[in-house]
N, C-alpha and C positions, 0 to 999 in steps of 0.2 A: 820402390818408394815406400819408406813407412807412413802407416797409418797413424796420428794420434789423436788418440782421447781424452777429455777433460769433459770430466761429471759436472752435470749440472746439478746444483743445488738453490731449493727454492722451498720456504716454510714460512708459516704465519706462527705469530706469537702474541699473546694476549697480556698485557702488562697494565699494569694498575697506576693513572696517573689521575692528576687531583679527584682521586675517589672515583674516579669509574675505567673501567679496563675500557683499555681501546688495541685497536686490531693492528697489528706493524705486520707487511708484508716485508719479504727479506728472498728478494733475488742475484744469485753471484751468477756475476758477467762472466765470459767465457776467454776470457783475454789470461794465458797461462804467464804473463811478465809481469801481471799487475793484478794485488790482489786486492776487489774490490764488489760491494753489492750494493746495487740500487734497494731502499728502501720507501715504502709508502705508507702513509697513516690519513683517517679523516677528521675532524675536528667535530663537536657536537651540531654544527648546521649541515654536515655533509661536503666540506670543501676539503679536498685530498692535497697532499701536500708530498714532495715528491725528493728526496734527496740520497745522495751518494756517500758508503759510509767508507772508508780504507785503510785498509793498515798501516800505521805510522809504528817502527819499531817492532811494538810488540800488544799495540794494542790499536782496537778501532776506533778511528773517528771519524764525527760527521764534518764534509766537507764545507765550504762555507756557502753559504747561501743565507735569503734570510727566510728563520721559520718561528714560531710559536715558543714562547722561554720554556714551555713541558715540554716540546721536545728537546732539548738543546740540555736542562736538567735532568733527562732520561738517559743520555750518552756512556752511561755506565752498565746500565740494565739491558741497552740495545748490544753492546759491548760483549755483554756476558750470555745475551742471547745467541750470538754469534759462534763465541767457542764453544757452547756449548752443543751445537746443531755440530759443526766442523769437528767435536771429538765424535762423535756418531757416526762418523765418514771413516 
Protein backbone atom coordinates (compact mmCIF):
# COMPACT_ATOMS: atom_id res chain seq x y z
CA UNK A 1 0.00 0.00 0.00
CA UNK A 2 1.51 3.29 -0.75
CA UNK A 3 2.10 5.85 1.47
CA UNK A 4 1.33 9.54 0.60
CA UNK A 5 2.42 12.79 1.62
CA UNK A 6 1.14 16.22 1.30
CA UNK A 7 3.34 19.06 3.09
CA UNK A 8 1.74 21.11 5.28
CA UNK A 9 2.12 24.67 4.93
CA UNK A 10 1.28 27.30 7.26
CA UNK A 11 2.89 31.20 7.75
CA UNK A 12 1.93 34.50 8.97
CA UNK A 13 2.37 37.69 7.04
CA UNK A 14 2.26 41.19 8.06
CA UNK A 15 0.65 43.56 5.53
CA UNK A 16 -0.20 47.11 5.75
CA UNK A 17 -3.83 48.03 5.54
CA UNK A 18 -5.48 51.47 6.41
CA UNK A 19 -2.04 52.51 7.85
CA UNK A 20 -1.33 49.90 10.39
CA UNK A 21 0.05 46.31 9.51
CA UNK A 22 -2.25 43.67 10.66
CA UNK A 23 -1.27 39.80 11.12
CA UNK A 24 -3.00 37.37 8.22
CA UNK A 25 -2.52 33.84 9.32
CA UNK A 26 -2.34 31.43 6.12
CA UNK A 27 -3.03 27.78 6.62
CA UNK A 28 -3.34 25.08 3.53
CA UNK A 29 -5.80 22.31 4.05
CA UNK A 30 -4.43 19.04 3.39
CA UNK A 31 -7.10 18.00 0.92
CA UNK A 32 -4.54 17.08 -2.49
CA UNK A 33 -7.89 17.63 -5.20
CA UNK A 34 -8.47 20.97 -3.89
CA UNK A 35 -6.36 23.71 -3.60
CA UNK A 36 -7.19 25.76 -0.72
CA UNK A 37 -6.09 27.72 2.74
CA UNK A 38 -7.94 28.95 5.53
CA UNK A 39 -7.09 32.33 6.49
CA UNK A 40 -7.37 34.51 9.77
CA UNK A 41 -6.93 38.25 10.60
CA UNK A 42 -8.26 40.58 13.70
CA UNK A 43 -9.61 43.84 13.41
CA UNK A 44 -8.31 46.85 15.88
CA UNK A 45 -10.94 45.66 18.86
CA UNK A 46 -9.64 42.04 18.73
CA UNK A 47 -12.51 40.37 16.77
CA UNK A 48 -10.96 37.63 14.48
CA UNK A 49 -12.34 37.07 11.33
CA UNK A 50 -11.98 33.78 9.59
CA UNK A 51 -12.34 32.85 5.78
CA UNK A 52 -11.25 30.43 3.04
CA UNK A 53 -9.16 31.69 0.12
CA UNK A 54 -8.95 29.14 -3.35
CA UNK A 55 -7.59 28.96 -6.51
CA UNK A 56 -9.75 30.03 -9.13
CA UNK A 57 -7.66 29.53 -12.49
CA UNK A 58 -4.72 30.92 -11.79
CA UNK A 59 -5.20 33.13 -9.07
CA UNK A 60 -6.54 33.18 -5.26
CA UNK A 61 -9.61 34.26 -4.11
CA UNK A 62 -11.56 34.87 -1.02
CA UNK A 63 -14.52 32.84 -0.88
CA UNK A 64 -17.69 34.54 -0.12
CA UNK A 65 -18.71 35.32 3.06
CA UNK A 66 -19.17 38.51 4.66
CA UNK A 67 -16.07 40.29 6.00
CA UNK A 68 -14.59 43.96 6.50
CA UNK A 69 -14.14 46.11 2.77
CA UNK A 70 -9.97 46.07 4.01
CA UNK A 71 -10.04 42.81 3.77
CA UNK A 72 -11.88 42.01 0.57
CA UNK A 73 -9.54 45.31 -0.89
CA UNK A 74 -6.49 43.35 0.22
CA UNK A 75 -7.42 40.16 -2.21
CA UNK A 76 -4.43 40.98 -4.29
CA UNK A 77 -1.72 41.32 -1.52
CA UNK A 78 -3.25 38.11 0.21
CA UNK A 79 -2.91 36.66 -3.39
CA UNK A 80 0.66 37.50 -3.79
CA UNK A 81 1.32 36.41 -0.26
CA UNK A 82 0.28 33.17 -1.19
CA UNK A 83 2.59 32.56 -4.29
CA UNK A 84 4.95 33.71 -2.89
CA UNK A 85 5.18 31.38 0.41
CA UNK A 86 4.21 28.20 -2.41
CA UNK A 87 7.46 29.36 -4.71
CA UNK A 88 9.52 28.62 -1.39
CA UNK A 89 8.06 24.98 -1.47
Amino acid sequence: MPIRFVRMVQFTRLIKVEGRLREFNFRKLKSPEEEMFNVNVCNEWGDRFFFNMQKKETTWRIESGEFPNWVLQHEPNLNEAIEDELRRW
